[in-house]
GUPA-201172 format. One record per atom (N, C-alpha, C): x negated, y negated, z negated. Coordinates in steps of 0.2 Angstrom, whole numbers, padded with zeros to 4 digits, always signed. Atoms other than C-alpha are relative to their C-alpha. Example, Ala and Ser with C-alpha at 12.3 -4.5 7.8 and 13.67 -1.06 7.14 Angstrom:
<pamars>
-0004+0006+0000-0062+0022-0039-0004-0006+0000+0004+0006+0001-0068+0005-0036+0004-0005-0003
</pamars>
This chain:
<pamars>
-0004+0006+0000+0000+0000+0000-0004-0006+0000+0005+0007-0001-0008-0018+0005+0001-0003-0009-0001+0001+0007-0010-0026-0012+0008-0008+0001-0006+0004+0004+0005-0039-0021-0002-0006+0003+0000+0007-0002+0008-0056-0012-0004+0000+0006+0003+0001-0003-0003-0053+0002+0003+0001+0007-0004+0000-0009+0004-0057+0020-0003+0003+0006+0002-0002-0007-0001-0047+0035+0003+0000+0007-0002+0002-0004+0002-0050+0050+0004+0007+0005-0004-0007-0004+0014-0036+0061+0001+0002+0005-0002-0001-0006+0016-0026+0075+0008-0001+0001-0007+0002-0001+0035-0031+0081+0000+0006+0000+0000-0007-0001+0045-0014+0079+0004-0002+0007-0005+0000-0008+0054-0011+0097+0007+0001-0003-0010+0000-0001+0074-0010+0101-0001+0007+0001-0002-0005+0000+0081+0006+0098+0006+0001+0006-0006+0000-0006+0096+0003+0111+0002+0004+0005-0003-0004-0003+0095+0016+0122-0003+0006-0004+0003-0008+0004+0089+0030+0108+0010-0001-0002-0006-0001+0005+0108+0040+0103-0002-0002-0007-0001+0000+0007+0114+0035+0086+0000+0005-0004+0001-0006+0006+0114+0053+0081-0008-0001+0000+0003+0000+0003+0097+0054+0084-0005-0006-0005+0003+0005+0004+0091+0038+0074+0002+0002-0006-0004+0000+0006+0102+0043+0060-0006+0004-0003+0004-0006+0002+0093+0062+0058-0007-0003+0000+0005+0003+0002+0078+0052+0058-0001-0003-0007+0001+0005+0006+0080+0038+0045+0003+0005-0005-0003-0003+0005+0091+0052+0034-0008+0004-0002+0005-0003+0002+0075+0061+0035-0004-0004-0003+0004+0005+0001+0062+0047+0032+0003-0005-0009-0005+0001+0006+0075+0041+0018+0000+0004-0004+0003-0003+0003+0074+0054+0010-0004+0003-0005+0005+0001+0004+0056+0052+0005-0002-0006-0003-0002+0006+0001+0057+0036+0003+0003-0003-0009-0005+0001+0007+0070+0038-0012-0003+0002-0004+0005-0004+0006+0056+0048-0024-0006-0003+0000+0006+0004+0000+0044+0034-0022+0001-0006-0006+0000+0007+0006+0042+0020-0037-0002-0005+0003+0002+0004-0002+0042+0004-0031-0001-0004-0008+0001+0004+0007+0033-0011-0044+0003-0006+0003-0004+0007-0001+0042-0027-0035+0001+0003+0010-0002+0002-0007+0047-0033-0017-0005+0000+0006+0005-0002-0006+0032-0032-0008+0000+0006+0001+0000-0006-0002+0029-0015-0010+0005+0003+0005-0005-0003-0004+0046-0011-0005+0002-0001+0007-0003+0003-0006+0048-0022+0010-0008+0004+0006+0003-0004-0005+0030-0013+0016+0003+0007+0001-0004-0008+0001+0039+0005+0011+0002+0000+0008-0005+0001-0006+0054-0002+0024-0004+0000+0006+0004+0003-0006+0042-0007+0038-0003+0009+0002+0001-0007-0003+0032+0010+0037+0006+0004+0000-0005-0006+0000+0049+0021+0036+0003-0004+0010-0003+0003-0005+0055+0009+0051-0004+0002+0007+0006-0003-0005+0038+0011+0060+0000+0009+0003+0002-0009+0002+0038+0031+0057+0006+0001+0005-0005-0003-0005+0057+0033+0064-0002-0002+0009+0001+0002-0008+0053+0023+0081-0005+0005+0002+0004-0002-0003+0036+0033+0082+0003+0007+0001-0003-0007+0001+0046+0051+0079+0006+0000+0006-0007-0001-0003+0059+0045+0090-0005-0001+0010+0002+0001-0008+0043+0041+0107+0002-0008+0001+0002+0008-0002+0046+0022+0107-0004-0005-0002+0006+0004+0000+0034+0011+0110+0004-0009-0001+0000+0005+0000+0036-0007+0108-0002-0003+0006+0000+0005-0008+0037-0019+0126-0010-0002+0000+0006+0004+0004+0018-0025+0127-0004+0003-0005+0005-0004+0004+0009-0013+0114-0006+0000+0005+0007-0004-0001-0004-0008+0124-0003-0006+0003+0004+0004+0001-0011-0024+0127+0001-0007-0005-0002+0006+0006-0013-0040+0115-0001-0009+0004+0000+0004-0007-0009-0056+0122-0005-0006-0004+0005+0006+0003-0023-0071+0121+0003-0007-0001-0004+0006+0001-0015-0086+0115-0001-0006+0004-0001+0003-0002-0012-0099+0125-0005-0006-0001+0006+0004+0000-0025-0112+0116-0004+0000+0002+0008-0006-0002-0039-0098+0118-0001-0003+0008+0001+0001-0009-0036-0099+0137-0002-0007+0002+0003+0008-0004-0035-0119+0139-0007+0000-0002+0007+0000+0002-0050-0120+0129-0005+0004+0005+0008-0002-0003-0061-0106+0139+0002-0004+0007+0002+0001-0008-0054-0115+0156-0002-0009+0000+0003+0005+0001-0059-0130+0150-0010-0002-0002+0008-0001+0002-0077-0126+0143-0003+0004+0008+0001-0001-0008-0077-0116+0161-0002-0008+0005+0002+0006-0002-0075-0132+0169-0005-0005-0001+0006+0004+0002-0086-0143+0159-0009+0004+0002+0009-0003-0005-0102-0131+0164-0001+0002+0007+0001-0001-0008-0097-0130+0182-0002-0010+0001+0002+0007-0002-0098-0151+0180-0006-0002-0003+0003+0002+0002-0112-0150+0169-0005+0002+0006+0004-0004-0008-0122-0139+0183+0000-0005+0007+0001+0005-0007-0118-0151+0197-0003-0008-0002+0004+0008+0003-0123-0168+0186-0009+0002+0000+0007-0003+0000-0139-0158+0183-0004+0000+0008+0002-0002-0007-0141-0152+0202-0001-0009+0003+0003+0005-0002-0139-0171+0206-0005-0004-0003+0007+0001+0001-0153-0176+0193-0005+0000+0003+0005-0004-0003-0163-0165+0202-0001-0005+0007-0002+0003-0007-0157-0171+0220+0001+0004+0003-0001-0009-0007-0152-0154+0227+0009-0002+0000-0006+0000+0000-0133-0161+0225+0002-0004+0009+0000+0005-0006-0131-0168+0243+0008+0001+0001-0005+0002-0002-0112-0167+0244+0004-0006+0000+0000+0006+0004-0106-0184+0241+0009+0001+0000-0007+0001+0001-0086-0177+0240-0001+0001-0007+0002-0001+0006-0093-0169+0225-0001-0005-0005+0003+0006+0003-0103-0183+0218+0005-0006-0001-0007+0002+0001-0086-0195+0219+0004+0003-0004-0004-0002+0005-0076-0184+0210-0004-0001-0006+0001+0003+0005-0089-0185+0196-0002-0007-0002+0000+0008+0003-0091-0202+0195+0006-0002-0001-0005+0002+0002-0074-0204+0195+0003+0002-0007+0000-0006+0003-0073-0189+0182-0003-0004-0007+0006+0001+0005-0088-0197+0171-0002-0009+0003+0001+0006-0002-0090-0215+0178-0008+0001+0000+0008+0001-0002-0108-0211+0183-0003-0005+0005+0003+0006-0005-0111-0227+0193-0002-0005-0007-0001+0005+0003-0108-0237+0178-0004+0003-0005+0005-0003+0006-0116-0225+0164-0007+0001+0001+0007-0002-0001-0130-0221+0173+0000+0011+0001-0001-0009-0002-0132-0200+0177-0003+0001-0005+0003-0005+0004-0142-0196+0162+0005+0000-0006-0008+0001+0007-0128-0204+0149+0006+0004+0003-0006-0005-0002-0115-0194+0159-0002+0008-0002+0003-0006+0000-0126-0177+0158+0002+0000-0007-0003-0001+0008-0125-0180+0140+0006+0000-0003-0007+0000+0003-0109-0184+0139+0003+0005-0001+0000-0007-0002-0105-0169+0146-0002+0006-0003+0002-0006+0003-0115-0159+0137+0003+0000-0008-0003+0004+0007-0108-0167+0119+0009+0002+0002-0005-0002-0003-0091-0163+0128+0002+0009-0001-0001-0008+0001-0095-0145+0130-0002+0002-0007-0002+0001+0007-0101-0144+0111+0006+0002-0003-0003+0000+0005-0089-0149+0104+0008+0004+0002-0007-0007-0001-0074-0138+0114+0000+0006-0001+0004-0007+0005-0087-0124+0110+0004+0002-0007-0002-0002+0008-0085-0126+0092+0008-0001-0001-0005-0001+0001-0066-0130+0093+0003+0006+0001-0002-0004-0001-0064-0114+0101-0003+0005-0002+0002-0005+0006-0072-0104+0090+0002+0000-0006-0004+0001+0006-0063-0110+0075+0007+0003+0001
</pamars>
């Protein structure tokens, strides 16, 4: 049993809906049954009990829950890595034009428009940029 007042977090149970009600019943009388010669010391306990008896008939009964078998990446996660994605494809090309191997100048316009590199100068942009990825590193690692 997880210890008293401690919150974890759950797999959903799935819908029963197309299991007959006979056998859901035969199940939980069974499961129920053990259930009833167990000592509970408060509400936590019992409400985990409920969950394993609940989890036990679905697994006895062949249902799975929608989505088990894989776990979905949260929606910040993703803006975050496609944002960190983007900032080292731009820090790569402010670099490459440091160097002078950037000759495309559609490119070069979009980062200056991007980074105001005409006005900041290209070395205060590089920084910027790299202070940029930093710091969406660490927010996404948090």
């Amino acid at each position: 049993m997880p210890k008293t007042g401690v919150l974890t977090k759950r797999q959903q149970l799935p819908k029963l809906k197309a299991i007959p009600k006979k056998n859901i019943k035969e199940q939980i009388r069974i499961v129920q049954a053990v259930m009833i010669t167990m000592n509970m010391a408060d509400i936590c306990e019992t409400n985990a009990l409920v969950y394993a008896g609940a989890r036990l008939v679905s697994e006895r009964l062949n249902v799975k829950p929608k989505g088990s078998h894989m776990q979905k990446v949260p929606l910040l996660k993703k803006r975050l890595e496609k944002q960190i994605k983007e900032l080292r494809a731009n820090l790569s090309k402010l670099q490459e034009w440091q160097k002078g191997s950037l000759k495309k100048k559609k490119e070069k316009d979009q980062l200056n428009r991007m980074y105001k590199v005409n006005q900041k100068g290209l070395s205060a942009a590089t920084e910027e940029v790299r202070q940029r990825l930093v710091a969406v590193g660490t927010a996404s690692a948090v």
